[in-house]
C-alpha positions in Angstrom: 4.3 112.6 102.9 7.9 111.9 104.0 10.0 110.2 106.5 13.1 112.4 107.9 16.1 110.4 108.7 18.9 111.1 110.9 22.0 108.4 111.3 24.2 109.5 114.4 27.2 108.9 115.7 29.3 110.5 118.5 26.9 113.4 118.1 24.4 115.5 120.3 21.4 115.6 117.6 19.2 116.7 119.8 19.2 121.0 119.0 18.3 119.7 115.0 15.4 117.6 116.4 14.0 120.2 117.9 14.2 122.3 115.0 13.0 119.7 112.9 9.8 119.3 115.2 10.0 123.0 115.5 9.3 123.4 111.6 7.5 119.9 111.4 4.8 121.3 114.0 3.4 124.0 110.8 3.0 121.1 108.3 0.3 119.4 107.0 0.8 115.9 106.6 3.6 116.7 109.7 7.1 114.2 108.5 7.7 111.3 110.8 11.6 111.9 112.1 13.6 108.6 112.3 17.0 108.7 114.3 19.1 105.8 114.6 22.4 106.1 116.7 24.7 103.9 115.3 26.5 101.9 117.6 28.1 105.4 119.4 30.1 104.1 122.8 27.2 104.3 125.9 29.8 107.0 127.5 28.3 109.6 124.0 25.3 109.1 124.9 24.6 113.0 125.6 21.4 112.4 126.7 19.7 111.2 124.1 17.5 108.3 124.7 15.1 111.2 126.3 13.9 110.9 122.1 12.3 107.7 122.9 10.0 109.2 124.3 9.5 112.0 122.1 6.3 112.4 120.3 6.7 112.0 116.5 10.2 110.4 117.4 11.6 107.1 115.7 14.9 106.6 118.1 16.9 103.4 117.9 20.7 102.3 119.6 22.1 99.9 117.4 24.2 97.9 119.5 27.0 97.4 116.1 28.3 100.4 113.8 26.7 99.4 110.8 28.5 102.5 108.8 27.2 105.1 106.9 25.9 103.0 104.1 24.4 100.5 106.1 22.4 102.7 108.4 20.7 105.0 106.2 20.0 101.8 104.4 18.3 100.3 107.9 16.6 103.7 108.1 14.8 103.9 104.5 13.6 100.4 105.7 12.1 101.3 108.9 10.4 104.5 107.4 6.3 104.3 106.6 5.8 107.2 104.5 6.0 107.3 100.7 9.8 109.8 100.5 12.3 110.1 102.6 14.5 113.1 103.9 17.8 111.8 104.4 20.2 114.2 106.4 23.3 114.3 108.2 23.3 115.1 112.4 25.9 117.5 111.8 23.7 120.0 109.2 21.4 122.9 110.3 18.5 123.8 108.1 17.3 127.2 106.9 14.0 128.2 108.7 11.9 127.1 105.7 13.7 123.5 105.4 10.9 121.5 105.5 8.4 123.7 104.0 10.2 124.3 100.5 10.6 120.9 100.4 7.6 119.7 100.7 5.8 122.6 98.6 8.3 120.8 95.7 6.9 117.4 96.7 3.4 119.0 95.8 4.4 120.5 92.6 6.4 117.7 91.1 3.8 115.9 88.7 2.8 112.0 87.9 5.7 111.9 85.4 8.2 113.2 87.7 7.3 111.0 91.1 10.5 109.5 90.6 12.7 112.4 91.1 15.5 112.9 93.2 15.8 116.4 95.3 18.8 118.2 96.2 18.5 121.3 98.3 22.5 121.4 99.3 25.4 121.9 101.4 27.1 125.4 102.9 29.4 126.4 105.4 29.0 129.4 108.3 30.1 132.5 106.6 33.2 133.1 108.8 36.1 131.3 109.9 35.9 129.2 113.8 38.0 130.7 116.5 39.6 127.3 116.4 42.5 127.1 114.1 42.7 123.5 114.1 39.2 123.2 113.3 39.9 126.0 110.0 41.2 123.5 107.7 37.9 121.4 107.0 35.9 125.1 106.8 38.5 126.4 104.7 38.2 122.9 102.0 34.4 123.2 102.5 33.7 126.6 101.6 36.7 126.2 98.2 35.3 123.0 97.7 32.1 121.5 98.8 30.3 124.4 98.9 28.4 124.8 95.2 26.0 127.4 94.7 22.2 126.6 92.8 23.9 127.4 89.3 27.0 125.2 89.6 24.5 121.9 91.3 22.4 122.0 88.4 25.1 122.1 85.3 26.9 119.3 87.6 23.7 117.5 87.5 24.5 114.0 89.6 28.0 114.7 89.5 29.4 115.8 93.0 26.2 114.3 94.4 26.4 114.7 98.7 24.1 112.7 100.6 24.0 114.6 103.4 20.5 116.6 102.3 17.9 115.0 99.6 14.7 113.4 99.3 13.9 110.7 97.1 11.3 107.9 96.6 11.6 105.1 99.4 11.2 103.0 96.7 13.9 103.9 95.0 16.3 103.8 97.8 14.9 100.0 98.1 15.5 99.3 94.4 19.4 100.8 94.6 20.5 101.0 98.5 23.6 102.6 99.1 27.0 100.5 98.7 27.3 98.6 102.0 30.9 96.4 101.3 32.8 98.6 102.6 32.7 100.3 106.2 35.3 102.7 105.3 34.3 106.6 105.6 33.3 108.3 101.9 32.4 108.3 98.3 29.1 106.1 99.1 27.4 108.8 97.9 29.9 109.3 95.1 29.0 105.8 93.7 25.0 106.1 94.7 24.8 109.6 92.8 26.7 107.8 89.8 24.7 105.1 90.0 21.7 107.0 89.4 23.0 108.9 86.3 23.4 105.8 84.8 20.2 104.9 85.3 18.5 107.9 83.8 16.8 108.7 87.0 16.2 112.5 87.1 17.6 115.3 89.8 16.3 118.2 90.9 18.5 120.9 92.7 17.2 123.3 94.6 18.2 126.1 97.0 17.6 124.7 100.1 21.0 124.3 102.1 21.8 123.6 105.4 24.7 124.3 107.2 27.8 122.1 108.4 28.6 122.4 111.6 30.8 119.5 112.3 33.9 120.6 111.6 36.7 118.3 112.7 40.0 119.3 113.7 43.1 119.0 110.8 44.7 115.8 112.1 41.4 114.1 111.8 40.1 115.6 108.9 43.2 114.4 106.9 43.0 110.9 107.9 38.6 110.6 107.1 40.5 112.2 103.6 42.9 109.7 103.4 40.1 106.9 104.3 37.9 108.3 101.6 40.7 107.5 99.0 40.6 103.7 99.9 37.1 103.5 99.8 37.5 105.5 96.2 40.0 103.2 95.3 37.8 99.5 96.8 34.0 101.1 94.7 36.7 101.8 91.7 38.4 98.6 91.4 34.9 97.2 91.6 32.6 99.8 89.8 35.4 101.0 87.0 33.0 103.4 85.4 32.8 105.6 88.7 34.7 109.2 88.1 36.1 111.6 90.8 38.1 114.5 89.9 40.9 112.4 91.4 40.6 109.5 88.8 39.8 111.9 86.1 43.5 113.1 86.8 44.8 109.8 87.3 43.3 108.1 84.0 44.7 111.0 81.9 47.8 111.9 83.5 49.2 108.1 84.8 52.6 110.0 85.7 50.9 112.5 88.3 50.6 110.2 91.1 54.6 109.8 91.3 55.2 113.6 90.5 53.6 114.1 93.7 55.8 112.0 95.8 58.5 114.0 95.1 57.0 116.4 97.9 57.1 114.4 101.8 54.1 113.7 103.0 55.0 115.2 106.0 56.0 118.4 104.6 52.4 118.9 103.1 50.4 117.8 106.3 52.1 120.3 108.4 51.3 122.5 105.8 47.8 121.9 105.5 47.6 121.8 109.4 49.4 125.2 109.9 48.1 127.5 107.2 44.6 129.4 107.9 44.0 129.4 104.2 46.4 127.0 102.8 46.1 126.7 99.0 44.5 123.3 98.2 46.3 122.3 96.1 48.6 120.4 98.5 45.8 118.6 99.9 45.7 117.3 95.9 49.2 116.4 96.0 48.3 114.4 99.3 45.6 112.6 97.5 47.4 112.0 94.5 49.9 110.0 96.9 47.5 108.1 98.7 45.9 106.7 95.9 49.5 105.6 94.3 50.4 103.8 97.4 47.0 101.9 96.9 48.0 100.9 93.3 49.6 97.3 92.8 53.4 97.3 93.6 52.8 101.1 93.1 52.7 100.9 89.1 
């Protein structure tokens, strides 16, 4: 009943494959899994063009990045079956993934074919070892991490593409945005996008868990990147919201309060604290998105 797909790049997907043909094995119609590597250099290979030859494998090397839009967009295309389970490489599933899932396909009825579901996004209940790598834990367990209760009064607000299923022909009818190559807030706009066009969303509790945790100088800059893409949909798509712009459209004054702080000062901060408050990382957002604004009005 549906396709799974799973873009890579610069990652070993090959222990979630197995667990996805692992679960897939028990299932009757069994998913199709579709893996496109996009465009990771040939010296990250990790081994695995062994999934060409994988039954129940889809594996394609894309010889250009086409970015994160672009390739789950490539993906929906190449998939044969009716829905599609798009994932992220860097998520582990609960050992009933695929089954809740599809038991919801099953239940949903004529009237509600079109629906969108949600099943999550957690983080491993402890901190890593690595301190550099406690940072993006700490910001995904304070802030990414939303339990059943909170998903469904958010509704498509705070939508994350990195676990859903939805209608391949509604992916074909709104693809996600592919002008800009930049990393984040494609799903921001895709999930917005959606509310505004009344189609429905169904959360359910069904996480998996994030295990690509990056280090703290990297994880501030793929922030820092997200705010220009925020800042290129926005100047283009004016109704899309963030809790950034929500900030900036009430309080125009708060982007310049919070260059009265270095930027220095609150990256070694963010990069030295186990548990730093957030905040700052707010402040550093804040910031960004001033520099990005004409002549910095």
């Amino acid at each position: 009943m549906f396709s799974i797909c799973l873009p890579v790049y610069r990652y070993d997907v090959r222990p979630l494959v197995d667990e996805l043909l692992r679960q897939a094995a028990s299932l009757s119609p069994a998913p199709e899994i579709i893996v496109f590597d996009d465009g990771s250099p040939a010296t990250e290979a990790y081994g695995q063009e062994e999934l060409r030859t994988t039954p129940g494998i889809v594996y394609r090397e894309l010889r250009e990045n086409l970015g994160r839009a672009g390739v789950r967009n490539a993906m929906v295309g190449a998939a044969t079956r009716p829905w599609v389970l798009l994932m992220d490489a860097d998520g582990w599933p609960p050992a009933s993934f695929l089954e809740t899932y599809l038991t919801k396909l099953r239940q949903l009825s004529a009237r509600e074919s079109g629906t969108v579901m949600v099943g999550g996004r957690t983080y491993a209940p402890s901190p890593p070892l690595d301190s550099t790598l406690r940072l993006h834990w700490h910001y995904g367990h304070q802030r990414e991490s939303r339990d059943l209760p909170r998903r469904r009064r958010d509704g498509w607000l705070g939508f994350q593409s990195n676990n859903f299923l939805a209608p391949v022909s509604l992916l074909k009818q709104y693809p996600f945005p592919e002008g800009h190559r930049g990393y984040g807030h494609e799903d921001t706009y895709w999930g917005q996008r959606m509310l505004r066009a009344g189609v429905p969303i169904l959360h359910l509790d069904n996480p998996v868990v994030h295990l690509g945790l990056e280090p703290a100088g990297r994880f501030l800059d793929k922030q820092r990147e997200a705010i220009r893409n925020l800042h290129l949909l926005r100047r283009e798509h004016p109704w899309l919201r963030t809790r950034l712009t929500e900030i900036t459209d009430h309080w125009s004054w708060a982007p310049m309060v919070a260059r009265l702080i270095p930027e220095s000062t609150l990256q070694n901060y963010l990069s030295k604290r186990s548990a730093p408050n957030l905040l700052a990382l707010d402040l550093l957002k804040l910031r960004w998105w001033h520099e990005l604004r004409p002549h910095g009005r």
